[in-house]
N, C-alpha and C positions, 0 to 999 in steps of 0.2 A: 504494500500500500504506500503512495505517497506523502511526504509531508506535505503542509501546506508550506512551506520556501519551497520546493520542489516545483511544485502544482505555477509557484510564480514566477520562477526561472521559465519552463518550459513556455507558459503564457507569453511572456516577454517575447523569448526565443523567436515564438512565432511572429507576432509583430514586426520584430526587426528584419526577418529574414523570410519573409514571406511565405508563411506558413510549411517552407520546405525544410525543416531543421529534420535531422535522424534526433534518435534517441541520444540521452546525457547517459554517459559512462565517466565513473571516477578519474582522475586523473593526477590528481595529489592533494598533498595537506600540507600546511605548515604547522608553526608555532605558535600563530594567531589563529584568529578566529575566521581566519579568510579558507576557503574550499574553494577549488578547482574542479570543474567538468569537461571530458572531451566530446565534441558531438560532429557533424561533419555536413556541409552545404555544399550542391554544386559541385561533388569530389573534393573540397577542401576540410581539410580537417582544421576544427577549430578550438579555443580555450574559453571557455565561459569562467571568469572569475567571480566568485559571490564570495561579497564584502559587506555584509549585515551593516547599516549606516549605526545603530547603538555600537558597533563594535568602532567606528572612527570611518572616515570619510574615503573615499577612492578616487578624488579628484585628484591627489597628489602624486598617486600612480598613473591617471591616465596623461597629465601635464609633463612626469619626467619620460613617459616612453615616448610620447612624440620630440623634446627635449633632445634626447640617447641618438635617438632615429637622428635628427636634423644634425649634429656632430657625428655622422659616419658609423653608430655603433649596433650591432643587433638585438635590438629591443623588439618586443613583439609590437607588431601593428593595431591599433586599434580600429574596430571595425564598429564598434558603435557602444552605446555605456546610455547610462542613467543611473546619476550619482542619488537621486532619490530611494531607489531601491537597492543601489549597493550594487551594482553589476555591473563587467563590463566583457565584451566580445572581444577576442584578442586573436591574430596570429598564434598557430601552434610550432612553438620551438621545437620539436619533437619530445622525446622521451628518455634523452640518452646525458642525462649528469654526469658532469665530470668524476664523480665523486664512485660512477657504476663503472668507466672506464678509461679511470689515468691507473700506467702501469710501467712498468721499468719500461720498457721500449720505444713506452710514446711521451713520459712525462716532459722530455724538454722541448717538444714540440707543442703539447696541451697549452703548459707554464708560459713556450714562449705567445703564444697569441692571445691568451690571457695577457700578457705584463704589453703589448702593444695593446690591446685595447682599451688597458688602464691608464697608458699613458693618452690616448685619445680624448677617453674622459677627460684627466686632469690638465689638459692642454688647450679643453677648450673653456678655460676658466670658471668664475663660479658662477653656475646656474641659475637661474632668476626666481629668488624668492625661499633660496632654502635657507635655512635655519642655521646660526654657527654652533658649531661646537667647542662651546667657551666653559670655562672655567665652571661655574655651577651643573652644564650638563654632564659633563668630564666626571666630577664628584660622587652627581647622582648616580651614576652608573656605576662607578666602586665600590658606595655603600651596599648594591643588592649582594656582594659578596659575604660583605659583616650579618646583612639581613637575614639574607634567603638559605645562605650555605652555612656560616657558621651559629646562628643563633638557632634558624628554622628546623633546617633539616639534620644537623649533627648535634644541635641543642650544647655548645661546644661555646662556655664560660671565657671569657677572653679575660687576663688579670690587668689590674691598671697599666700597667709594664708594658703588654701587651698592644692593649686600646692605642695606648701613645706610639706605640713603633708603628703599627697601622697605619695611624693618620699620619704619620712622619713620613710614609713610604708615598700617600696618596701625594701630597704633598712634592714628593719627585718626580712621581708618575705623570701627576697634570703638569707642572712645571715644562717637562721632557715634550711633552704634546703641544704647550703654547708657542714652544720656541719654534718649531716647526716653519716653513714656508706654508700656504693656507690654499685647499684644493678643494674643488669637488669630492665626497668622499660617500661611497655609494651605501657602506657598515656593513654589508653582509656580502663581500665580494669572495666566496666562498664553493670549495667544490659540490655544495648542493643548489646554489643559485646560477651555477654557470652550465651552458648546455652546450653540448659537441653537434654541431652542425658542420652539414658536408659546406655551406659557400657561409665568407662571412664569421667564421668561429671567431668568438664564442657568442653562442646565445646569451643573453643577459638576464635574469629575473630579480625580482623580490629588490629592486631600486626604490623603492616610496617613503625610503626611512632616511633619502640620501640630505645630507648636510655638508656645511661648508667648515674644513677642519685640516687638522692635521696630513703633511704627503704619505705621511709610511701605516697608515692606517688601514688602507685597504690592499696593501702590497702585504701587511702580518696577516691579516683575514684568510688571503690566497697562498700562503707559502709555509704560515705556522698556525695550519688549517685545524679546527676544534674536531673534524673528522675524519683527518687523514695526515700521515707524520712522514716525514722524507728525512734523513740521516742532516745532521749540523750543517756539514763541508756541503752538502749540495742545495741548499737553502741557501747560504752565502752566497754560492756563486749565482744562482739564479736571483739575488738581493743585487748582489752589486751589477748582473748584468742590466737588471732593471737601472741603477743607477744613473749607467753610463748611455744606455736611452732615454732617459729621462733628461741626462744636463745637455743632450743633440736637441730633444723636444722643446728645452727653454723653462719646464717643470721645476727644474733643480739647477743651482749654481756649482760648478765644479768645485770651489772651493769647502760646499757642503761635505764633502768625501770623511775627511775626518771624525766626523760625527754623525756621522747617517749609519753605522752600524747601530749606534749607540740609541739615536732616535727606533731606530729599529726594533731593538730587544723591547726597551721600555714601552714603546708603546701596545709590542705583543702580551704586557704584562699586564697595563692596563686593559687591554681587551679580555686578554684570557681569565682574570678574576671577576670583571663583566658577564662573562658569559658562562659560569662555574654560577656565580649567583643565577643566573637565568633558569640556565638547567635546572637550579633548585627548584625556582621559584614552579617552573613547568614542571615538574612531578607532584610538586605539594599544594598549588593553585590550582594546576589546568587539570589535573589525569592526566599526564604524558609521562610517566618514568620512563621509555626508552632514552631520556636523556640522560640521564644519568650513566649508563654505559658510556659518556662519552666526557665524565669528569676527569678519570685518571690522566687520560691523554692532554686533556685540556690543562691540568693542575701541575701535568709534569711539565710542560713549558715554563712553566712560573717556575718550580724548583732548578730550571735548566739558567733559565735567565739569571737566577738569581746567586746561581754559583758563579757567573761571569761578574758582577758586580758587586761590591762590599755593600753599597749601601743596603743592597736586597736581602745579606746574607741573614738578616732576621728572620724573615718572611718564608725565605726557603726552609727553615729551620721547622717553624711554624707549620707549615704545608705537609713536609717530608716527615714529622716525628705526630703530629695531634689530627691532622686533618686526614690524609690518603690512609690512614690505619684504621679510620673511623667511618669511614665510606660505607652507604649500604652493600648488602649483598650484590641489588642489581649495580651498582658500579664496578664491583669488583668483575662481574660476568665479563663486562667491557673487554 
């Protein structure tokens, strides 16, 4: 039996597309509350997104794909929407994430048109009307670690000692991010948002959260990915090969070099304790514990990074000896 959202998807459908739509077949899910249908007009197979407007608006997604699109990038096409009901008809990227097939043989080919797309992005300066990621956003986003991971779901008592090395660490973290040169930065530039297309790679998705912020933000996303790990030495090289396309682009100043590893780690630390709170937050708000499989990888970045930097070696200590030991089961599964 159908839901009634169902019943209104398909209603729509027809309207837009002249009553010739095929049936909706699932097609994915995120972290949000946003659902995905594939259905097919005309031989084209297409993307119905439904985006509940209580859950937040769709206009911001339909504005950066045509945005993507008009700077050179493969965002899907929009074919029609109504931000009233939260829907929008989109181009189908296919089916094939990065995430289902990077693999020794193809990775520096996937990474490299991944890091030229990113650089296309950040080349065509900041986008009209996005949001910065300034110092209070920056913050917000570390505390869901203190929140969600270490209060919520490990119930894991921080001592005053403690609390202060925290904020002392935030404190370098946002610093590291401010100093930054300031970029389009799309936040989840990551091997489950990025799709393997035969013309054109990569497909792009899940852009609507994108803001203006830090350069090495969406190069940590893609390379010290929360779902996929490649060995130190081959992250570097593919870090600094982004680099040196980046200061040809005009992105980056060559004198950046000295400190752009540096910008680098930190700010994968800053993500990776973001998104460790996230994962909490999504198994003990949403119903989604399959994230949770995917804290130890996430958390060992931070103990990784943290061995490279004095300032960190708190933090790593913290992580490494009270936190990854305390992990539910379903983490451990990971």
């Amino acid at each position: 039996m159908q839901s009634d959202r169902e019943e209104v998807l398909e209603r729509w459908l027809g309207q837009v597309l002249d009553g010739g739509v095929a049936a909706l077949s699932p097609a994915s899910s995120d972290a949000s509350a946003r659902r995905y249908w594939r259905t097919r007009y005309r031989g084209r197979s297409l993307i119905l997104m439904d985006a509940p407007p209580e859950a937040g608006s769709c206009d911001g997604f339909v504005r950066l794909a045509r945005a993507l699109r008009e700077v050179g990038l493969n965002a899907p096409e929009v074919v029609a929407e109504d931000a009233s009901l939260g829907l929008v008809l989109m181009s189908d990227l296919g089916a094939r994430h990065y995430l289902d097939v990077l693999a020794e043989h193809n990775a520096d080919r996937l990474y490299g048109d991944a890091i030229a797309a990113l650089i296309r992005l950040q080349a065509a300066g900041s986008l009209e009307g996005l949001p910065p990621y300034d110092e209070p956003f920056l913050r917000r986003e570390l505390l869901l670690f203190d929140e969600w991971l270490l209060g919520r779901l490990l119930a894991l008592p921080c001592s005053a000692a403690e609390c202060a090395m925290l904020e002392g660490i935030r404190e370098v973290l946002i610093g590291a991010a401010l100093e930054q040169p300031r970029v389009c930065v799309h936040r989840d530039f990551h091997s489950r948002n990025l799709m393997l297309t035969d013309d054109a790679n990569p497909g792009i998705l899940d852009f609507q959260d994108a803001v203006v912020g830090p350069v090495t933000y969406d190069l940590v996303s893609l390379l010290k990915d929360c779902y996929v790990a490649w060995p130190r030495a081959r992250v570097e090289a593919w870090a600094f090969g982004y680099f040196r396309r980046a200061v040809e682009a005009g992105v980056l100043r060559a004198d950046a070099e000295p400190q752009f590893l540096r910008w680098f780690d930190l700010m994968g630390v800053q993500r990776h304790l973001k998104a460790a709170g996230i994962f909490a937050r999504l198994a003990l708000r949403d119903g989604k514990p399959g994230y949770l499989a995917d804290l130890p990888r996430t958390l060992g970045y931070v103990v990784d990074a943290a061995g490279r930097y004095a300032s960190l070696a708190p933090l790593g200590e913290l992580i490494g000896e009270r936190v990854l030991p305390r992990l539910p089961a379903a983490a451990a599964q990971g």
